[in-house]
C-alpha positions as CSV (number, residue, x, y, z in Angstrom):
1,X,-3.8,-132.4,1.6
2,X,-5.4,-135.8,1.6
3,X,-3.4,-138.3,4.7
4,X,-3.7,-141.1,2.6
5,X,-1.2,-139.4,0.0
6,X,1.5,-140.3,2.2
7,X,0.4,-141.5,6.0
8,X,-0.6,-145.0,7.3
9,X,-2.6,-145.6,10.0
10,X,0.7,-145.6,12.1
11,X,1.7,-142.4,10.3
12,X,-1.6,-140.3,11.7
13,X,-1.1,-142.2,15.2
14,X,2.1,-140.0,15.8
15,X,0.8,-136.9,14.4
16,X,-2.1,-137.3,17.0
17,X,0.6,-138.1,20.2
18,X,3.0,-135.6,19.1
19,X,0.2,-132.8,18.8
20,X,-1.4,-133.6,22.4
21,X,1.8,-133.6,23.4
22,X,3.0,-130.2,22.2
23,X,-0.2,-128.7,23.0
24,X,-1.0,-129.7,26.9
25,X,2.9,-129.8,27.6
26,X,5.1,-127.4,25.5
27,X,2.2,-124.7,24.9
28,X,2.2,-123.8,28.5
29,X,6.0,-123.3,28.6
30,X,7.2,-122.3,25.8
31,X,6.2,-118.2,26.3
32,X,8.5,-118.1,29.5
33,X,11.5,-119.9,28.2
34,X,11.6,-118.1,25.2
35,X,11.8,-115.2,27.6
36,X,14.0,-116.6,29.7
37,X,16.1,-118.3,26.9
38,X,16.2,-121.1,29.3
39,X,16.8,-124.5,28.1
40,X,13.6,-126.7,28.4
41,X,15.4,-129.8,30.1
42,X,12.2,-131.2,31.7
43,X,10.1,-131.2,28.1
44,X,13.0,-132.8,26.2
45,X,13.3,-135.6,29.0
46,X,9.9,-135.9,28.0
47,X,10.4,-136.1,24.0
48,X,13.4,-138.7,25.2
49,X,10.6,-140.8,27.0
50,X,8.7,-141.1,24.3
51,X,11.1,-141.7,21.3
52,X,10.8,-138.2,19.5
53,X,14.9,-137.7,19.7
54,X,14.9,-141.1,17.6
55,X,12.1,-141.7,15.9
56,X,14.1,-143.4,12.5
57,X,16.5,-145.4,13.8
58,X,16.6,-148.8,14.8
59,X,15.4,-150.4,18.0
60,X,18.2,-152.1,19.0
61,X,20.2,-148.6,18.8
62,X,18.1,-147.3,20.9
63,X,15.5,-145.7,18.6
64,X,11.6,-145.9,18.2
65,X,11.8,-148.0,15.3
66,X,9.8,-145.9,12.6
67,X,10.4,-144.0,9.5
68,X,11.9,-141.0,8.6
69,X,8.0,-139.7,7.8
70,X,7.5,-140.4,11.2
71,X,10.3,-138.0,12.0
72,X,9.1,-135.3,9.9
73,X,5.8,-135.6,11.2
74,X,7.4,-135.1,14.7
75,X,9.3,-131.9,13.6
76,X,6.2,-130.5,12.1
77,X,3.7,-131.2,14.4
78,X,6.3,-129.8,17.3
79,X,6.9,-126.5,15.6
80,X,3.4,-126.0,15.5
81,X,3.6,-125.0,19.2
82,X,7.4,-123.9,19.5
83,X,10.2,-124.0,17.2
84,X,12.9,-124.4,19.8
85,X,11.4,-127.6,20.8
86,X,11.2,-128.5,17.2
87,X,14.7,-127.3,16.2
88,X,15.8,-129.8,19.2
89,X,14.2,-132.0,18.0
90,X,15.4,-132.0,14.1
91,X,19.4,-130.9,14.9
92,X,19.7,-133.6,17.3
93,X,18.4,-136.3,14.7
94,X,19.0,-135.3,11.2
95,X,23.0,-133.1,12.5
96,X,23.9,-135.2,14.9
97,X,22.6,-138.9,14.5
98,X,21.9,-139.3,11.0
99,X,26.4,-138.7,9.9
100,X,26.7,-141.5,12.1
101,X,23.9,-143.7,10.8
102,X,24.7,-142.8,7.3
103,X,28.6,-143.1,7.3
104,X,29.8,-144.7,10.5
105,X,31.4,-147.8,10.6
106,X,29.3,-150.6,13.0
107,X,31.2,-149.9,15.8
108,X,31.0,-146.3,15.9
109,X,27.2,-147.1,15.5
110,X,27.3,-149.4,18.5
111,X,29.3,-147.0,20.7
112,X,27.6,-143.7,19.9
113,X,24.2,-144.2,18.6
114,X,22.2,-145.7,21.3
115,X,22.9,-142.5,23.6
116,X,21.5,-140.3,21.2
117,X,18.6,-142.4,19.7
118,X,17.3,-142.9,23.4
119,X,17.5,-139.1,24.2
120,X,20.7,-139.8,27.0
121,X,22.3,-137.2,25.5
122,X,21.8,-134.5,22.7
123,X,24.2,-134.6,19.6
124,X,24.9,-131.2,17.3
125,X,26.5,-130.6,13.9
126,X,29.7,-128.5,13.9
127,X,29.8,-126.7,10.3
128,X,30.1,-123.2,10.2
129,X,32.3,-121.5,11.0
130,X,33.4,-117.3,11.7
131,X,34.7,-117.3,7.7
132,X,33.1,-120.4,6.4
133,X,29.1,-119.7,6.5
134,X,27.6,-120.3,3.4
135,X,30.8,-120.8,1.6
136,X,31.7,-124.6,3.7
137,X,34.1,-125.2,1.6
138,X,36.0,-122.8,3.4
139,X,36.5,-124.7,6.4
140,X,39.7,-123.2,8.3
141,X,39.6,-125.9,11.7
142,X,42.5,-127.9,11.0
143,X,43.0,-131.3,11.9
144,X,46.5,-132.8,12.0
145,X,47.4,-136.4,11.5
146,X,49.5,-137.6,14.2
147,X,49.4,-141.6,13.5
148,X,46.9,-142.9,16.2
149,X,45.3,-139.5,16.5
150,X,44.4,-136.4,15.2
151,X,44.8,-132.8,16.5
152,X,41.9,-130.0,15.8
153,X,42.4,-126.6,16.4
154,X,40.1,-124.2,15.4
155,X,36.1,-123.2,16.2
156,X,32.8,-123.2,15.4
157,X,29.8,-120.8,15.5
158,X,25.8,-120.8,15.8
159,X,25.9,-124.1,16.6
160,X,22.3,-125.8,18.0
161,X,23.1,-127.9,21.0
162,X,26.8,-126.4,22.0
163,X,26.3,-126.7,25.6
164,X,24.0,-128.8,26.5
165,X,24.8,-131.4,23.9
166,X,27.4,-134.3,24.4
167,X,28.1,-135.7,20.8
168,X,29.1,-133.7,17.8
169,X,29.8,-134.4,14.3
170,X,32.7,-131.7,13.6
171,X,34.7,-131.3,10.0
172,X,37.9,-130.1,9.9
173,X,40.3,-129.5,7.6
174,X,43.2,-132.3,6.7
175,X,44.4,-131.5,3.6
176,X,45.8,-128.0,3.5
177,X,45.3,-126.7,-0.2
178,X,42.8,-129.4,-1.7
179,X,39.7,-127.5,-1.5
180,X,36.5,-129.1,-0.6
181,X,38.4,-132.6,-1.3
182,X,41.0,-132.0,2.0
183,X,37.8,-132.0,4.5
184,X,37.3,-134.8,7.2
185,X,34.1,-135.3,9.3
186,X,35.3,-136.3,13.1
187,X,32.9,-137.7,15.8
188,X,33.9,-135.8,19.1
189,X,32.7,-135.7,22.8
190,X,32.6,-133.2,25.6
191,X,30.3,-132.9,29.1
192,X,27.0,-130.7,29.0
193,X,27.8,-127.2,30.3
194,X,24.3,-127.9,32.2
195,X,25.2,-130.8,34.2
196,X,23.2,-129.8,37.3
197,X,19.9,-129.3,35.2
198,X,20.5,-132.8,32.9
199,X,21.2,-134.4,36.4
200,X,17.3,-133.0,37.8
201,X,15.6,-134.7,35.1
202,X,17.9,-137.9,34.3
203,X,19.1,-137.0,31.1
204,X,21.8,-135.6,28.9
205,X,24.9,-136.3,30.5
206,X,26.5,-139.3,30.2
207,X,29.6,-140.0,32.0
208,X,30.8,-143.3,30.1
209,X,31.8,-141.3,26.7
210,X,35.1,-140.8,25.4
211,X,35.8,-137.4,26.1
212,X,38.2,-135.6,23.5
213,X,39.8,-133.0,25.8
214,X,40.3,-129.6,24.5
215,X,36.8,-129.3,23.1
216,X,35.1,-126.8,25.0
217,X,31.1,-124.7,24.3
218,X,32.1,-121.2,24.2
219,X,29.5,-118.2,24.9
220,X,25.9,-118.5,24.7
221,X,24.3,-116.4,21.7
222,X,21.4,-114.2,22.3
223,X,19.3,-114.2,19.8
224,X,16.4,-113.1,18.5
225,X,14.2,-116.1,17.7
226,X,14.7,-119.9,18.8
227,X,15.3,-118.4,22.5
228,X,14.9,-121.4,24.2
229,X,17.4,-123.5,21.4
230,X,20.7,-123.9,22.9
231,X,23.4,-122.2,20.2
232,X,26.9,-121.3,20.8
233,X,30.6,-122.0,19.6
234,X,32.1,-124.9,20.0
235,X,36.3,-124.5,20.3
236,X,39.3,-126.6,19.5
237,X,42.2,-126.4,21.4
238,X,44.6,-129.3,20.6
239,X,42.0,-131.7,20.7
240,X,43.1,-135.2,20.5
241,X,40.7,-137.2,18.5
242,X,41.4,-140.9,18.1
243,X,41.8,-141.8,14.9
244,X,38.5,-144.6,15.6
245,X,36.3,-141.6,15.4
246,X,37.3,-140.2,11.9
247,X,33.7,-140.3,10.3
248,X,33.9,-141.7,7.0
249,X,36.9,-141.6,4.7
250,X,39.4,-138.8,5.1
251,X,38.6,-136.2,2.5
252,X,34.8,-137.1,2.1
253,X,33.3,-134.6,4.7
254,X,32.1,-132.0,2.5
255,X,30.5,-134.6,0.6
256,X,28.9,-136.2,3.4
257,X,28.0,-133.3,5.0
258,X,26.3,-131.4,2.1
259,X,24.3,-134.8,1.6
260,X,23.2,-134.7,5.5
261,X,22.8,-131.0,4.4
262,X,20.3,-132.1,2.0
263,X,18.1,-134.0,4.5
264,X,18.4,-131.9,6.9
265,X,16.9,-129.1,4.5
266,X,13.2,-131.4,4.6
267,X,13.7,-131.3,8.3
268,X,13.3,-127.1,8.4
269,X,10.8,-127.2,5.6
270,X,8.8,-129.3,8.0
271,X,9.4,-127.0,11.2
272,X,9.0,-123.8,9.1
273,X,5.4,-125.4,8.0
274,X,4.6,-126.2,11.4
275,X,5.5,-122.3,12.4
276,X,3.4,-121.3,9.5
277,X,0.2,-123.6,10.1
278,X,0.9,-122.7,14.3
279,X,0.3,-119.0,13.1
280,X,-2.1,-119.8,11.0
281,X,-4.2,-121.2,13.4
282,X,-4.0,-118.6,16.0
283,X,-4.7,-115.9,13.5
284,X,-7.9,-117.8,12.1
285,X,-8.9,-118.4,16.0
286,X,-8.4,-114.7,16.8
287,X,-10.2,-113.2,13.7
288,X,-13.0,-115.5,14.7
289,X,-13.5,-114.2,18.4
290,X,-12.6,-110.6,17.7
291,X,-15.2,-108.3,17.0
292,X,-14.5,-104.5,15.4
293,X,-17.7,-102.4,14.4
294,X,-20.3,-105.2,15.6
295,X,-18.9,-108.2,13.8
296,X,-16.3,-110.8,13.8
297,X,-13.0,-109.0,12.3
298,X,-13.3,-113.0,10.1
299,X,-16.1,-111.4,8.0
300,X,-14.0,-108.1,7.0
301,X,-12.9,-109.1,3.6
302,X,-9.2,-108.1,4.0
303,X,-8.7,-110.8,6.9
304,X,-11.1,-113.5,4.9
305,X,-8.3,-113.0,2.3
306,X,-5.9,-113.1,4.4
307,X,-6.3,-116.0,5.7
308,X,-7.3,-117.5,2.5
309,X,-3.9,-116.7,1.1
310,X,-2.2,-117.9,4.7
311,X,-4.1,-121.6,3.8
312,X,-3.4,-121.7,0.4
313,X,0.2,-121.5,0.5
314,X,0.5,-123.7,3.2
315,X,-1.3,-126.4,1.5
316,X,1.6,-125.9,-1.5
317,X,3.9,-126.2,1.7
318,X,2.6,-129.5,2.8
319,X,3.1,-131.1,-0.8
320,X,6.5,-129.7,-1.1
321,X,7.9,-130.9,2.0
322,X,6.5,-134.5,2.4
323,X,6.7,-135.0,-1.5
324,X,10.4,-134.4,-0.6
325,X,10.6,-136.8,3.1
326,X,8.7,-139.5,0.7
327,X,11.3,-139.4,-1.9
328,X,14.2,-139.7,1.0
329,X,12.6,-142.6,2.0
330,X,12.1,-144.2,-0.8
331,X,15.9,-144.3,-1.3
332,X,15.1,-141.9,-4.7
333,X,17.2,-138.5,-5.3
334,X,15.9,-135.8,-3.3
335,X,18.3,-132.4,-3.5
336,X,16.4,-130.3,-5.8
337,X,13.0,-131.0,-3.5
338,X,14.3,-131.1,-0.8
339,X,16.0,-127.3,-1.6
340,X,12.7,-126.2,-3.1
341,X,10.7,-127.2,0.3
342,X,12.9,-125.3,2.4
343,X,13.0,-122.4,0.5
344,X,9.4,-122.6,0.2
345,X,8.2,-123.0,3.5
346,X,11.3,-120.9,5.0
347,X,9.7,-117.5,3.2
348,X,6.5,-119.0,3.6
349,X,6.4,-119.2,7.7
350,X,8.0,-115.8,7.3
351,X,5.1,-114.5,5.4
352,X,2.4,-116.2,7.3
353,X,3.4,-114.8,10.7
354,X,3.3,-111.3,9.3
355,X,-0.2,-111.7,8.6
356,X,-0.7,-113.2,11.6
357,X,0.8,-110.6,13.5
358,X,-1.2,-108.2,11.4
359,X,-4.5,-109.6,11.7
360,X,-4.2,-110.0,15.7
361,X,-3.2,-106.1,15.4
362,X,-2.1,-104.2,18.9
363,X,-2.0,-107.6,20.5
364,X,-0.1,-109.4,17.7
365,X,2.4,-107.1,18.9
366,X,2.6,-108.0,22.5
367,X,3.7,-111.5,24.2
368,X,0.2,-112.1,25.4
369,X,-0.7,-114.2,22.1
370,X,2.6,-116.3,20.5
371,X,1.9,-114.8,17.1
372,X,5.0,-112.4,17.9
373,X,7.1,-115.4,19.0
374,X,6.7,-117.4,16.1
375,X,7.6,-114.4,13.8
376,X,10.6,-113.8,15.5
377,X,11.2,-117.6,15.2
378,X,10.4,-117.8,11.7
379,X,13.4,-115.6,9.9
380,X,16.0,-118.1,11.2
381,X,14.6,-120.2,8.4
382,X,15.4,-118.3,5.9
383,X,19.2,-118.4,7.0
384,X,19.5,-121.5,8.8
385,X,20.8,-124.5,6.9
386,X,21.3,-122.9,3.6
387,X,20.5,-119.5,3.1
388,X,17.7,-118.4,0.5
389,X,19.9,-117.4,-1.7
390,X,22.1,-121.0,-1.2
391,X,18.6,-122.7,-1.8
392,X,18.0,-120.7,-4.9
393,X,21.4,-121.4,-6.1
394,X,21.1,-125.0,-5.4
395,X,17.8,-125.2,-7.1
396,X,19.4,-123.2,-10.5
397,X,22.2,-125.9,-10.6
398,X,19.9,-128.9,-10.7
399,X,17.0,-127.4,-13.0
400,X,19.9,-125.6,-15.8
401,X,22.7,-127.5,-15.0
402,X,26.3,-127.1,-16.5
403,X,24.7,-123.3,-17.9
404,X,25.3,-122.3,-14.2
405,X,28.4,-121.5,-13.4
406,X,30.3,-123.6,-10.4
């Protein structure tokens, strides 16, 4: 893809920081905490220090001041190296600032946004539910109005940022009976569950917030890729939530969230590109240096195609997804491309570690090269966010409109 399609100057200045970054700080981690599924506090203070956890918003919130292709340029380039740094990097801006940015009132801008522009604490996105995946609509949390205050009970699961994060954006039902128009979007607080580790590197606790008591992180999930991504659930238990921190109009979450949905969809097109060009580039390095029956495995014409296919495809990914981050910016409509790049580049990083895997053989297989880590990273894309089949779906409506039904 030619830069000049869509970078400045400024543009490829960030790509450069963010990729020597990733590769001479994250690149010798990120093996043993995905083994450990251990938190990477000491790298994300460093992504705080230099304004990757708010790269789009404002300076005097607390952000780096850029735009939002500077963000996606950051998610990219980070995934490249390790998706759970990524993943931190995209929840915490697009889930957990961006409702705020986009729908809160000035105060709740002036009161919440500065800690998570700045990287003092990590925000998250509470969505999904045990019966309410793919189907949001179905929200069953329940909020009651009681005057000055609401009261959520319910929970959350598979939600990035849990338990180590501070600020959530959480909907909750509180209109029983009115569908997706009875949903309300609440801005709620509660400590890191890893004070003690936030407290070693100087970030991500924050004592001054407005803690909503009965919020709690519930257990850890073990999972298979994006091992060192915090997810759990996230519980309600009569929490009081002042009626100040009702995001947006009562009855307008599901529309706001399925538009921070929609962003947030260009945000894993660009980390399952980064997986897919990180692969990429280790498979190309390895078929390069390896040598079957006297020559480089590079010259064998199945691996030449290979990786022919693996750089093709990745090029249509790179057109999708900034096509779609240049139409955001630009203020224009972005939900069909913005579906279309993540269901490209989801099944795309899926396919391209594969091959990777494949062409490093044995050893793709084992932990001494990262092709097998970003594999197992890559099928989360394909779920997280929107489904394939929710992308598809999404992508039917807007291309044949009223002939789909719903």
């Amino acid at each position: 893809m030619d830069d000049s399609l869509f970078f400045t100057d400024q543009h490829l200045q960030v790509r450069e920081m963010v990729r020597d970054f990733a590769r001479t700080e994250i690149a010798p981690i990120a093996r043993q905490h995905d083994a450990e599924a251990r938190f990477p506090w000491t790298t994300v203070k460093r992504m705080a220090d230099l304004g990757m956890l708010g790269v789009p918003w404002p300076e005097e919130l607390g952000g780096a001041g850029m735009d939002y292709l500077s963000y996606i340029l950051t998610v990219h380039e980070l995934a490249r190296v390790d998706a759970s740094h990524s993943i931190t990097c995209s929840a915490h801006t697009t889930l957990g600032t961006s409702p705020i940015m986009d729908f809160g009132t000035e105060e709740q801008k002036r009161r919440f946004v500065p800690y998570l522009a700045a990287g003092k604490v990590l925000g998250g996105f509470g969505l999904t539910e045990p019966g309410a995946g793919s189907d949001a609509g179905g929200t069953a949390t329940m909020a009651v109005d009681k005057g000055d205050h609401y009261v959520l009970n319910g929970s959350k699961i598979f939600i990035t940022h849990a338990g180590v994060g501070e600020i959530f954006i959480v909907t909750a039902r509180t209109t029983p009976g009115h569908g997706n128009k009875g949903i309300t979007a609440f801005i709620v607080c509660k400590p890191t569950v890893d004070a003690e580790a936030a407290a070693a590197v100087g970030t991500g606790h924050a004592p001054d917030l407005p803690w909503t008591r009965g919020v709690s992180a519930g257990k850890k999930e073990d999972k298979m890729g994006w091992r060192a991504s915090d997810t759990r659930e996230l519980h309600f238990e009569d929490a009081v939530v002042p009626r100040e921190q009702v995001l947006g109009e009562v009855g307008k979450g599901f529309v706001q969230f399925l538009k921070t949905l929609d962003s947030g969809r260009i945000g894993v097109a660009a980390l399952c590109l980064g997986l897919a060009e990180g692969a990429y580039d280790e498979a190309r390095k390895y078929a390069s240096q390896r040598k079957q029956f006297g020559r480089y495995i590079a010259g064998f014409q199945g691996v030449s195609f290979a990786l022919a296919d693996m750089a093709t495809e990745i090029e249509a990914g790179r057109l999708l997804t900034y096509h779609a981050a240049w139409l955001k910016q630009h203020g224009k409509p972005h939900k069909l491309e913005a579906a279309q790049a993540k269901l490209y580049c989801s099944e795309l990083a899926m396919r391209t570690t594969i091959k990777a895997v494949q062409v490093h053989g044995g050893y793709g297989y084992t932990t001494d090269y990262p092709v097998e880590r970003m594999m197992r990273d890559a099928k989360v894309g394909e779920i997280g966010e929107g489904t394939s089949e929710i992308q598809r779906l999404v992508i039917a409506r807007e291309i044949l409109g009223d002939v789909v039904e719903g």
